[in-house]
BALOBA-1460 file (C-alpha; in Angstrom, 3 decimals):
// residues 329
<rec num="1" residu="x" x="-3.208" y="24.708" z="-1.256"/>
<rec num="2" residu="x" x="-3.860" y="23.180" z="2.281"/>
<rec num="3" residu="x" x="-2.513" y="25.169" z="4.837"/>
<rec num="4" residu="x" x="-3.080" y="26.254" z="8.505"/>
<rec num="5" residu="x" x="-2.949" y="29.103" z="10.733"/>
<rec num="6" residu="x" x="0.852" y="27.767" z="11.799"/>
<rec num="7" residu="x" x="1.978" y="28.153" z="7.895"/>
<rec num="8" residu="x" x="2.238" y="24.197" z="7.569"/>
<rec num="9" residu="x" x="0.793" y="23.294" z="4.014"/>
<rec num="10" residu="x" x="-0.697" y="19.734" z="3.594"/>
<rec num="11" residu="x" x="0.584" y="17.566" z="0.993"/>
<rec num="12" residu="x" x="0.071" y="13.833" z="1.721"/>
<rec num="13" residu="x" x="-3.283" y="12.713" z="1.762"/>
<rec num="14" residu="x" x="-4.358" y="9.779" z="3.993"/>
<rec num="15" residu="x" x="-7.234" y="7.622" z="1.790"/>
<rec num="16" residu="x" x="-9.175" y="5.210" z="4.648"/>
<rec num="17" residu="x" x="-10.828" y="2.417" z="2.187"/>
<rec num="18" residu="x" x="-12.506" y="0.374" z="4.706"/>
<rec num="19" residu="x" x="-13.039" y="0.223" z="8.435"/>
<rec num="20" residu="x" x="-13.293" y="-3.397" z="8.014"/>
<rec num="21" residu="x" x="-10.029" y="-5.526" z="9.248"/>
<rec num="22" residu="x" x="-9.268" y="-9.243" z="8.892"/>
<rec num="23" residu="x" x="-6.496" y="-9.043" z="11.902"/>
<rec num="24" residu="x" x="-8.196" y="-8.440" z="15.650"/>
<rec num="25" residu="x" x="-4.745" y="-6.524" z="16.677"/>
<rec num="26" residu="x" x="-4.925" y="-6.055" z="20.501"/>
<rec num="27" residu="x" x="-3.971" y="-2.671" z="20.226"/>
<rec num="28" residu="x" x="-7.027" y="-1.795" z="17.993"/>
<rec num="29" residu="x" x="-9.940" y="-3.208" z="18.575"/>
<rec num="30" residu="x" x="-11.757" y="-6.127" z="20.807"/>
<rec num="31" residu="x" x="-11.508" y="-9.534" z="19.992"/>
<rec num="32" residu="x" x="-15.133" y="-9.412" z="18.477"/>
<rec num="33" residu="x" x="-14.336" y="-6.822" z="16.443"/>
<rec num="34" residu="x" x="-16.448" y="-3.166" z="15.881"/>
<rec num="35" residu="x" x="-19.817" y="-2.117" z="14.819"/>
<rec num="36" residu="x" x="-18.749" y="-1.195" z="11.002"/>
<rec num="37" residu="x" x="-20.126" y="1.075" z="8.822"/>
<rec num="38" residu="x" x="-23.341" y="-0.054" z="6.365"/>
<rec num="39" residu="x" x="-22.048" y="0.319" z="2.600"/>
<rec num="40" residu="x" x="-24.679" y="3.243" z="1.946"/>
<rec num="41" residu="x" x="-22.147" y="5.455" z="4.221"/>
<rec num="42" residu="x" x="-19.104" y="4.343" z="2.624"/>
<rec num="43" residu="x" x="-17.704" y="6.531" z="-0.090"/>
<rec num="44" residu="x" x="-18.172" y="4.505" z="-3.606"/>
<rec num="45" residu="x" x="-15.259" y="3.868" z="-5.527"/>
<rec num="46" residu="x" x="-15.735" y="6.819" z="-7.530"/>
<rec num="47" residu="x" x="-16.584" y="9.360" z="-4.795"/>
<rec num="48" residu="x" x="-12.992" y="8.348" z="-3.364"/>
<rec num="49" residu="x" x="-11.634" y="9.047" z="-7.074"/>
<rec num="50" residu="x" x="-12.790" y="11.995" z="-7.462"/>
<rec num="51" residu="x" x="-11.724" y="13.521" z="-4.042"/>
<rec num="52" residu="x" x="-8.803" y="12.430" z="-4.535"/>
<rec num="53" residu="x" x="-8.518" y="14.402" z="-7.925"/>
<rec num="54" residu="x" x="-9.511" y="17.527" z="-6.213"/>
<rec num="55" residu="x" x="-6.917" y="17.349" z="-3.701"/>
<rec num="56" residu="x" x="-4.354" y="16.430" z="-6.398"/>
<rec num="57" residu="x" x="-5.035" y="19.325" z="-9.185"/>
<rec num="58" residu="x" x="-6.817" y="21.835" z="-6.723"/>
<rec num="59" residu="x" x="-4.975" y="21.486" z="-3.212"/>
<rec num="60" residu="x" x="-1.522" y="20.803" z="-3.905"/>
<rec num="61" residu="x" x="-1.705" y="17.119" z="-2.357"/>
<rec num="62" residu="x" x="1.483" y="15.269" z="-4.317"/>
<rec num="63" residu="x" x="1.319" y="12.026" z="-1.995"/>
<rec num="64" residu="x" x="-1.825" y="9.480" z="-1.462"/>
<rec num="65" residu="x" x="-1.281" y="6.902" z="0.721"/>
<rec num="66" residu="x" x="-4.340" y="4.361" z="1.256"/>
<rec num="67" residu="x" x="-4.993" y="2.784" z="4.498"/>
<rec num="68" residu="x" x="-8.106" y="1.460" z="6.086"/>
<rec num="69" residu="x" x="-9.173" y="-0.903" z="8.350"/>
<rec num="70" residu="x" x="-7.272" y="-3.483" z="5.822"/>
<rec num="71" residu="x" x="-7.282" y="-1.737" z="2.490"/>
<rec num="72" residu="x" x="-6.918" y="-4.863" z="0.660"/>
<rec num="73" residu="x" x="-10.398" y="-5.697" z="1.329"/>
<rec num="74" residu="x" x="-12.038" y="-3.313" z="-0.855"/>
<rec num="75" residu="x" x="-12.929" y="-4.870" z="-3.504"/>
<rec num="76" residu="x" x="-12.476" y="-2.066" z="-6.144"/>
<rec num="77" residu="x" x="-8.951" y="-1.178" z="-5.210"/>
<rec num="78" residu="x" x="-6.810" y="-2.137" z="-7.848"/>
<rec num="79" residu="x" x="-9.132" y="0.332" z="-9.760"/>
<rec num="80" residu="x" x="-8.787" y="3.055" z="-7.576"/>
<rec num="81" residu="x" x="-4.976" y="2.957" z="-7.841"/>
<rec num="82" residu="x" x="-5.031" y="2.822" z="-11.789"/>
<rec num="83" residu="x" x="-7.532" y="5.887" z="-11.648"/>
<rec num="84" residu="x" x="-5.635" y="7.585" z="-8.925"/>
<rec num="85" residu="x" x="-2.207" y="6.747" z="-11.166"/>
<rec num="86" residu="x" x="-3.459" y="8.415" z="-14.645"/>
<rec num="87" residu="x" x="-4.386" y="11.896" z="-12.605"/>
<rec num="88" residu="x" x="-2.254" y="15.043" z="-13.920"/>
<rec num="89" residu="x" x="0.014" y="15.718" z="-11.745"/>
<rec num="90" residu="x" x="0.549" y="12.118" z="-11.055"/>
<rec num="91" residu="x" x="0.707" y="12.028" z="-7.307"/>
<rec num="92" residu="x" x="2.786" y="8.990" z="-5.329"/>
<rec num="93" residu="x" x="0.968" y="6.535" z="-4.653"/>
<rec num="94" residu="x" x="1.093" y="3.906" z="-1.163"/>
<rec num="95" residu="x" x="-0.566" y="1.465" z="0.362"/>
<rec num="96" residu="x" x="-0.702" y="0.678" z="4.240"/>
<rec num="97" residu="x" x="-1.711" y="-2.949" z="4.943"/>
<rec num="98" residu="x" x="-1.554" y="-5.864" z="7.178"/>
<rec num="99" residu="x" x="-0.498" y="-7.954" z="4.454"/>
<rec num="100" residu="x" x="-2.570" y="-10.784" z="4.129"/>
<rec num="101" residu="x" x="-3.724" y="-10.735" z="0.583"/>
<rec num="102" residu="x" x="-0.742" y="-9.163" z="-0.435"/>
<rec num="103" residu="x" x="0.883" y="-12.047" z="-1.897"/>
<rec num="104" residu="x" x="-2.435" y="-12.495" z="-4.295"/>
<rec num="105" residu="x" x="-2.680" y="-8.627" z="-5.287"/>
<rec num="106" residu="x" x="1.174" y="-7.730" z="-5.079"/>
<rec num="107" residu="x" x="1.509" y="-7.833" z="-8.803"/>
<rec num="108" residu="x" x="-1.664" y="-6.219" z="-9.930"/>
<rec num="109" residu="x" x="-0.938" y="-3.216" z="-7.764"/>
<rec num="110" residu="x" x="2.258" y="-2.586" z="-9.388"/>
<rec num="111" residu="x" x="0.690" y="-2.621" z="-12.394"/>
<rec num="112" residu="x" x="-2.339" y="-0.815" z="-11.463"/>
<rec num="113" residu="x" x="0.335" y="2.192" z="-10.601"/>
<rec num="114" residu="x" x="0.903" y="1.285" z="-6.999"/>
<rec num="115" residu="x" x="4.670" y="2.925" z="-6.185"/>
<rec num="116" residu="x" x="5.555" y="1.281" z="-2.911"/>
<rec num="117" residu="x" x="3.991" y="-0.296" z="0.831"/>
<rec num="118" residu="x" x="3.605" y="-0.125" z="4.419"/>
<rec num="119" residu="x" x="3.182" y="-3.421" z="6.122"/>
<rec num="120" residu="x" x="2.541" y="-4.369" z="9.370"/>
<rec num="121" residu="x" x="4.158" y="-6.526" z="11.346"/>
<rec num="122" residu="x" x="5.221" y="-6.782" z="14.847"/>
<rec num="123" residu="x" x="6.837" y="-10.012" z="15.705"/>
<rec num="124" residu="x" x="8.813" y="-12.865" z="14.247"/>
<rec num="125" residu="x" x="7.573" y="-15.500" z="16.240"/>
<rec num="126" residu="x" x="4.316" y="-17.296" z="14.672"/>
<rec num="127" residu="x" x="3.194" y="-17.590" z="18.132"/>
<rec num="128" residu="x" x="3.325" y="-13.613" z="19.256"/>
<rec num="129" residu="x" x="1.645" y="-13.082" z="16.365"/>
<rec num="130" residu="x" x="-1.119" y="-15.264" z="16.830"/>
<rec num="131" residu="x" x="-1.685" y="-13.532" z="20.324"/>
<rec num="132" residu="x" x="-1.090" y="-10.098" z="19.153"/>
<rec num="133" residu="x" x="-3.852" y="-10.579" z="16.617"/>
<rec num="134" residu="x" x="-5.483" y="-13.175" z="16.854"/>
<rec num="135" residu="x" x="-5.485" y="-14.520" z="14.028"/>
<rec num="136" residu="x" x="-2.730" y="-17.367" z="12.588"/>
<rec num="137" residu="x" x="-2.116" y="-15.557" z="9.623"/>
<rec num="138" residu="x" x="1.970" y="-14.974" z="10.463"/>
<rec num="139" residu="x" x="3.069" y="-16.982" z="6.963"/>
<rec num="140" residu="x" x="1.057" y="-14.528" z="5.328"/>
<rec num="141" residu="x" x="2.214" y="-11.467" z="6.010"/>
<rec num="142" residu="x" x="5.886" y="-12.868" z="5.036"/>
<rec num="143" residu="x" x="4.274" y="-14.168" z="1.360"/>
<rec num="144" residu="x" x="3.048" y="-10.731" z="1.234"/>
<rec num="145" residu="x" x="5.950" y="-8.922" z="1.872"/>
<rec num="146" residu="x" x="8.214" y="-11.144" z="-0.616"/>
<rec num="147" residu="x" x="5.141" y="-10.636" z="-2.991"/>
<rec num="148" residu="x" x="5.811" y="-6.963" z="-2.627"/>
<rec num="149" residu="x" x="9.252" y="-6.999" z="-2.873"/>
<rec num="150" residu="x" x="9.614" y="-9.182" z="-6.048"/>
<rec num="151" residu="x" x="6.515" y="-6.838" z="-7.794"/>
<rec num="152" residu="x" x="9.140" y="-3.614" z="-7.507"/>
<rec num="153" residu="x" x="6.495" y="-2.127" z="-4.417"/>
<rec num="154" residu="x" x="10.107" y="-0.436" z="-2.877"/>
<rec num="155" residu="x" x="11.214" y="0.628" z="-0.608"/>
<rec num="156" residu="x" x="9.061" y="-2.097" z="1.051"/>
<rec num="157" residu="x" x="8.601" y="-0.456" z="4.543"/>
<rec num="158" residu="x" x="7.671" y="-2.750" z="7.874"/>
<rec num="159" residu="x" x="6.161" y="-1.035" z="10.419"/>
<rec num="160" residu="x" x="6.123" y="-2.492" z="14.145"/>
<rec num="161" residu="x" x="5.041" y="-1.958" z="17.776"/>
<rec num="162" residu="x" x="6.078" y="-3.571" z="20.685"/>
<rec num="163" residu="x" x="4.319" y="-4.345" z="23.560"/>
<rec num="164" residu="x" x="5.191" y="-5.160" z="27.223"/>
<rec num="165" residu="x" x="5.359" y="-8.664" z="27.550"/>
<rec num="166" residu="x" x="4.971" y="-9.632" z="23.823"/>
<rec num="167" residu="x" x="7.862" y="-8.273" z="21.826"/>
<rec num="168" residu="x" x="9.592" y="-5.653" z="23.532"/>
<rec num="169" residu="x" x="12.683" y="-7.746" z="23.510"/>
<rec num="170" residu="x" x="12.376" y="-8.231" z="19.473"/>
<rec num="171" residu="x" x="13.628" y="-4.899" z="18.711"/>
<rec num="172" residu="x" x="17.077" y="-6.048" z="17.627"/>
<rec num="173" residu="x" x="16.215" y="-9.279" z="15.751"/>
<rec num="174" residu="x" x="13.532" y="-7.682" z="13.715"/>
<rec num="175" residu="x" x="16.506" y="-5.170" z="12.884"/>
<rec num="176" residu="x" x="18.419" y="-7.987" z="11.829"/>
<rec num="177" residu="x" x="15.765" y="-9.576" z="9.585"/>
<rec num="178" residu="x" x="14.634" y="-6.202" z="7.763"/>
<rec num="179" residu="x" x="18.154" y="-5.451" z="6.676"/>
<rec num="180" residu="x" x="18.925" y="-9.333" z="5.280"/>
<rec num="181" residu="x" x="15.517" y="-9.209" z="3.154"/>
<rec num="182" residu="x" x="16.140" y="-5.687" z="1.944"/>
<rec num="183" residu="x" x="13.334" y="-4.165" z="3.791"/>
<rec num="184" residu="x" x="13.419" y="-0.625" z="5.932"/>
<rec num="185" residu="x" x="11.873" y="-1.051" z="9.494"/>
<rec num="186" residu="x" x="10.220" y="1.560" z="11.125"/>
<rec num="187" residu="x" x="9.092" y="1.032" z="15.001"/>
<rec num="188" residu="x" x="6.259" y="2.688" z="16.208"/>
<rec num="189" residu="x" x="5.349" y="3.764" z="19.807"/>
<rec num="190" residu="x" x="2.457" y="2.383" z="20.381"/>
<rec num="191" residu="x" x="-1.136" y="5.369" z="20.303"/>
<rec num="192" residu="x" x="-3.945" y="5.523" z="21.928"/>
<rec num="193" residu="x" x="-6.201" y="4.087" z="19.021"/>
<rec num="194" residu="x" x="-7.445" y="1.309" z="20.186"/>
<rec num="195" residu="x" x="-11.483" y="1.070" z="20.740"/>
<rec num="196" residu="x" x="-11.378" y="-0.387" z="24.417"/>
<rec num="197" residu="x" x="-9.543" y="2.401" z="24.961"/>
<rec num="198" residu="x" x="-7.285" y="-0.056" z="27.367"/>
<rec num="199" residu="x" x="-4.157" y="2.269" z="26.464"/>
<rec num="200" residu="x" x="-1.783" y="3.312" z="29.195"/>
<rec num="201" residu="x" x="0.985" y="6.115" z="28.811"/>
<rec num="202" residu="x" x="2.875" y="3.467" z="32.266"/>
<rec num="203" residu="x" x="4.839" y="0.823" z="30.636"/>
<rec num="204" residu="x" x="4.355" y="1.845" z="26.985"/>
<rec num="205" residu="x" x="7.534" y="1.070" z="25.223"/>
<rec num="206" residu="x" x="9.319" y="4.158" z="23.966"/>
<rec num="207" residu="x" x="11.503" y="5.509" z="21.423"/>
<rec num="208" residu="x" x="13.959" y="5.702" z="23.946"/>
<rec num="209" residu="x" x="13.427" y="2.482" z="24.783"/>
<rec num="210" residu="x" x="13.790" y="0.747" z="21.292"/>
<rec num="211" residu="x" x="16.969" y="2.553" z="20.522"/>
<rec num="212" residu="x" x="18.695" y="1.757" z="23.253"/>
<rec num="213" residu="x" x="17.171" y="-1.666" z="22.687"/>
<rec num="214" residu="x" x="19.143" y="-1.392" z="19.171"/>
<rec num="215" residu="x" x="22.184" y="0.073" z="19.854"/>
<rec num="216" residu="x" x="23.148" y="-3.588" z="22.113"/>
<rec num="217" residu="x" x="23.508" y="-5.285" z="18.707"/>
<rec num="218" residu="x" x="24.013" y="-2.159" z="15.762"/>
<rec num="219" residu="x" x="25.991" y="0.913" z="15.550"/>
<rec num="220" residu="x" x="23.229" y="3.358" z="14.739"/>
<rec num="221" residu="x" x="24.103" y="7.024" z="12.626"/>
<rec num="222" residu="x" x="21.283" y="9.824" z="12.745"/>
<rec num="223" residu="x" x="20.487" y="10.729" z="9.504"/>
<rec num="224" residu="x" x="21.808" y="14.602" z="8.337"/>
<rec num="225" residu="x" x="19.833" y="17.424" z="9.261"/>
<rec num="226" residu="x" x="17.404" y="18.442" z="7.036"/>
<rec num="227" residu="x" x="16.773" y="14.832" z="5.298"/>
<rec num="228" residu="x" x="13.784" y="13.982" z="7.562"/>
<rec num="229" residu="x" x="11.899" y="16.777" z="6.073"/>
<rec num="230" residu="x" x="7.914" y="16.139" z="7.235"/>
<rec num="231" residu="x" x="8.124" y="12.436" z="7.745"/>
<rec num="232" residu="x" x="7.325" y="11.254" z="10.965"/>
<rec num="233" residu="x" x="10.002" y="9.191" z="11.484"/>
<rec num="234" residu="x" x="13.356" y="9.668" z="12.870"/>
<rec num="235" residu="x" x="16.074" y="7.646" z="11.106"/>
<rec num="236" residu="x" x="19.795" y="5.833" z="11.777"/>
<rec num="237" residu="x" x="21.808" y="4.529" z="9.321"/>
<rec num="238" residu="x" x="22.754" y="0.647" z="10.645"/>
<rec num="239" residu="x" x="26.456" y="-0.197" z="11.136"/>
<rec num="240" residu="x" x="27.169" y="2.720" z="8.366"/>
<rec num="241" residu="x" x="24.569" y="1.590" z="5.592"/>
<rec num="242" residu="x" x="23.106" y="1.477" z="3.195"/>
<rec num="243" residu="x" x="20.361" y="0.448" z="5.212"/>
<rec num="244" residu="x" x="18.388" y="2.062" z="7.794"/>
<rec num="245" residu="x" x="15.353" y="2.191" z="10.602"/>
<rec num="246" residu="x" x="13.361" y="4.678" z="11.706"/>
<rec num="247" residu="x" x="11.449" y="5.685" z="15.115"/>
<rec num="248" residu="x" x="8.227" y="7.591" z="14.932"/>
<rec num="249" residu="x" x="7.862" y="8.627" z="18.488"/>
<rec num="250" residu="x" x="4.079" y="10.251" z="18.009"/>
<rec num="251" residu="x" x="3.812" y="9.790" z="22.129"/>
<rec num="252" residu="x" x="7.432" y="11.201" z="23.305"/>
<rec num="253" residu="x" x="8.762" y="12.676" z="20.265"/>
<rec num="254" residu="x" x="5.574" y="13.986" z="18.742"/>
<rec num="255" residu="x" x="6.506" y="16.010" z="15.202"/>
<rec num="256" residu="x" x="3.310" y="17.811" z="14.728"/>
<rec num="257" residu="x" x="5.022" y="21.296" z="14.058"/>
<rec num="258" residu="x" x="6.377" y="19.144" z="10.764"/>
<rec num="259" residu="x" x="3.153" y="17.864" z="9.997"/>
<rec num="260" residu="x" x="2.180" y="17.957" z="5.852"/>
<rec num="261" residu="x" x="-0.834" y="15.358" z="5.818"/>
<rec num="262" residu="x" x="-4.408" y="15.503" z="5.828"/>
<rec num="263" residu="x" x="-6.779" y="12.645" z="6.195"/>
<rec num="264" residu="x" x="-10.197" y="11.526" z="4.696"/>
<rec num="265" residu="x" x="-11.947" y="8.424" z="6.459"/>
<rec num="266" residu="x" x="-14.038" y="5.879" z="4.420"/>
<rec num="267" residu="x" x="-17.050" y="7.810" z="5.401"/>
<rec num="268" residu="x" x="-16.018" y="10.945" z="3.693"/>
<rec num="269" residu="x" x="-15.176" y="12.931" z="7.007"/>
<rec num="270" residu="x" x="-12.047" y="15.153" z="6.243"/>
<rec num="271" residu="x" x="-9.765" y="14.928" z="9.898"/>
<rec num="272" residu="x" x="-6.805" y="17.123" z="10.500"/>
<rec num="273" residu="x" x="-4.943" y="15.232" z="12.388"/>
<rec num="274" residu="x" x="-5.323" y="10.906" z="13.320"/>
<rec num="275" residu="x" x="-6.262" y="12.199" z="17.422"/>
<rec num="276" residu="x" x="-8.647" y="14.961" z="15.970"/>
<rec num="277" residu="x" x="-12.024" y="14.688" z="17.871"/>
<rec num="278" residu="x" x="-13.578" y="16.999" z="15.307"/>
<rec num="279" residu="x" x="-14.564" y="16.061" z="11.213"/>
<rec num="280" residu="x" x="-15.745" y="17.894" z="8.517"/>
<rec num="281" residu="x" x="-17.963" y="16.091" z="6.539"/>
<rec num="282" residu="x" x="-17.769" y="15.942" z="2.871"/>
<rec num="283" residu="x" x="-19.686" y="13.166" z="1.933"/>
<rec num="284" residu="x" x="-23.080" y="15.489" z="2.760"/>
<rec num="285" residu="x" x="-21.747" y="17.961" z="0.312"/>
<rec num="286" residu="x" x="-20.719" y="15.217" z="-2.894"/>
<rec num="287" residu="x" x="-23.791" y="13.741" z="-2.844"/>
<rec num="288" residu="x" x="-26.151" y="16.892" z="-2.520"/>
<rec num="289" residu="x" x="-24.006" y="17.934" z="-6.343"/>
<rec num="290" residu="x" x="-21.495" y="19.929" z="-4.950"/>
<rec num="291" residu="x" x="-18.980" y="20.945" z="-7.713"/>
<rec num="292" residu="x" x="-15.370" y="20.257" z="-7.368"/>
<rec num="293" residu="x" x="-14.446" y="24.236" z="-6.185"/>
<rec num="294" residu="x" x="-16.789" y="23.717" z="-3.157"/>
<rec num="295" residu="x" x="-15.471" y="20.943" z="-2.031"/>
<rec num="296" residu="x" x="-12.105" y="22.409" z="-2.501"/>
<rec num="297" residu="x" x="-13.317" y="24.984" z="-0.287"/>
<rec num="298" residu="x" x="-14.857" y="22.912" z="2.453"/>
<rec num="299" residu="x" x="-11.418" y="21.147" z="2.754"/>
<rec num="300" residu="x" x="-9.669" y="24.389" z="3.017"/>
<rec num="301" residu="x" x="-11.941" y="25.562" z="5.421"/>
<rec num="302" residu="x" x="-11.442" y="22.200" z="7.621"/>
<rec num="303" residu="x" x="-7.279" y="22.893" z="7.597"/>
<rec num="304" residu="x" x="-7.301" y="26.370" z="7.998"/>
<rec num="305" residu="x" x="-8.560" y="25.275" z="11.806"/>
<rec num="306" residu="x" x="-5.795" y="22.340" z="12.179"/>
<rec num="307" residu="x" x="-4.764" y="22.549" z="16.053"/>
<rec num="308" residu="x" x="-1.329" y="22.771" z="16.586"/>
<rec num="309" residu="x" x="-0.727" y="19.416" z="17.806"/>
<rec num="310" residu="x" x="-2.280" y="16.320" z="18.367"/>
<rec num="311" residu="x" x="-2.281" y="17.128" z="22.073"/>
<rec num="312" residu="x" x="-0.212" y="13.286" z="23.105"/>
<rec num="313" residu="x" x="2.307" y="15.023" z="25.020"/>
<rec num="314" residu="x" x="-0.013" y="16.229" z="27.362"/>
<rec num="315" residu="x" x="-0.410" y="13.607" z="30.107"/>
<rec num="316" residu="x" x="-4.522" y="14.177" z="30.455"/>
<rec num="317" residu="x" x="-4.935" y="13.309" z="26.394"/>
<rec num="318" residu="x" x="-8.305" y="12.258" z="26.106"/>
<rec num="319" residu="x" x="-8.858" y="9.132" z="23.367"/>
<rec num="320" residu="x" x="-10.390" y="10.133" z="20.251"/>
<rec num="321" residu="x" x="-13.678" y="8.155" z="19.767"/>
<rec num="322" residu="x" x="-13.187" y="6.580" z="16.427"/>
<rec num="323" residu="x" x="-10.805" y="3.476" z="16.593"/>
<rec num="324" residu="x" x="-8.194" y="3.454" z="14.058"/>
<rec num="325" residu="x" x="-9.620" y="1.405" z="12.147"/>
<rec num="326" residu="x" x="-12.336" y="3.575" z="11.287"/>
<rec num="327" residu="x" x="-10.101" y="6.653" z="10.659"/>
<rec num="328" residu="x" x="-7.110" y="5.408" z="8.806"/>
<rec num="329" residu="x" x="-3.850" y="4.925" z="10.200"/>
């Protein structure tokens, strides 16, 4: 079991494949992209197997999600999930991506073992998205997500941010669009994770902000208490349901006291929390033979200390100083 000095016990695991990204997203990293890791510091394909199986049978974990960079650009990913899939207990497994690729791979996840995914998108105009990333990839993502859908990857979850002076009037019509292709929108307040660290707590759009946003087009019902459980986000039924959005507010609504995940970066760093400035390094100890009860202890070790939050409430937050990209979002 993973837990901390605050009693919370750790069951989703966070899986960063990659800190390589094929999107240049504004709120991530600079236009000419990040200094990335050499391969002789990434964890192999079997490394990230087998710490995936000691969380699974030794710590309790019960949920994997894999993120990156862009996850889809490891190249020994569909094997991963198939590996990940046969483990006893089989945990659920996720995938975070920006999508591109997805309509190629879609399929092959599913069958690999792949249970559902996260994509990201932030605007329905071709041309926002172009800026936003800078990349003109927009038709893309929308193959990918179809892909997704038709392969049985459901709930197919879209995850957006808005900006000031992008999207933050696209709240309502990407509403509109989830709930007509069957897919459940989540907006996220945009973090301080980007590696200019150009992020500004003025201006950011906020949960507040989007909801009220919302509520000019739907009637929006919170979800009972008690069904939110861990998850980050808060959720509304739209105009009665079935369907529904969520808000995770991690800068004005932070849920840390909730919190059930742990994280492991594609270097092999265990992190308590995405804004952690500290790591625990477990790569060191794989490598040097360590059998799987040490590193079961190591990672105990590294959540016993989890802070109680991740400290964004507090208006001096400092950035952490590993972009997102290289911890996994």
């Amino acid at each position: 079991m993973l837990i901390d000095t605050y009693g919370r016990v750790a069951t989703d695991l966070r899986v960063s494949l990659t800190d390589r990204c094929n999107l240049r997203c504004t709120y991530c990293m600079p236009e000419e992209g990040l200094s990335w890791l050499a391969k002789p510091d990434l964890l192999t394909d079997e490394e990230i197997v087998r710490l995936v199986r000691v969380a699974v049978t030794a710590l309790g974990v019960t949920e994997v999600r894999f993120t990156g960079g862009e996850p889809l650009l490891r190249p020994g990913l569909v094997g991963i999930v198939q590996e990940c899939a046969a483990l006893e207990p089989r945990p659920q497994l996720s995938l975070t991506t920006n999508g591109i690729g997805l309509g190629r791979t879609a399929a092959a996840l599913k069958e690999a073992g792949l249970d559902r995914v996260n994509v990201s998108l932030d605007t329905l105009r071709p041309e926002v998205f172009k800026t936003l990333t800078r990349r003109d990839r927009h038709k893309d993502v929308l193959a990918g997500l179809a892909a997704a859908h038709e392969a049985g990857l459901t709930p197919v979850k879209v995850n957006s941010v808005l900006m000031p002076g992008h999207n933050a009037d696209e709240a309502p019509d990407l509403l509109a669009w989830a709930v007509a292709h069957d897919y459940e929108l989540r907006f996220i307040e945009q973090m301080p994770l980007d590696a200019q660290h150009g992020w500004k707590r003025e201006g950011m759009i906020t949960a507040g902000d989007i909801l009220a946003s919302l509520r000019t087009r739907f009637t929006l019902t919170e979800e009972e208490a008690g069904e939110r459980g861990s998850a980050p986000a808060e959720r509304w039924l739209v105009d009665g349901g079935p369907h529904r959005v969520g808000v995770i507010g991690s800068v004005t609504r932070p849920f840390c006291a909730a919190c059930d995940r742990t994280r492991l970066t594609a270097d092999g760093q265990i992190r308590t929390c995405l804004f952690a400035s500290e790591e625990t390094d477990l790569r060191a100890a794989l490598r040097s033979g360590a059998p799987d009860e040490e590193l079961a202890r190591i990672w105990r070790q590294a959540m016993w200390g989890k802070k109680a939050g991740s400290g964004l409430d507090d208006p001096s937050f400092l950035q952490p100083q590993r972009p997102m990209s290289a911890i996994g979002g």
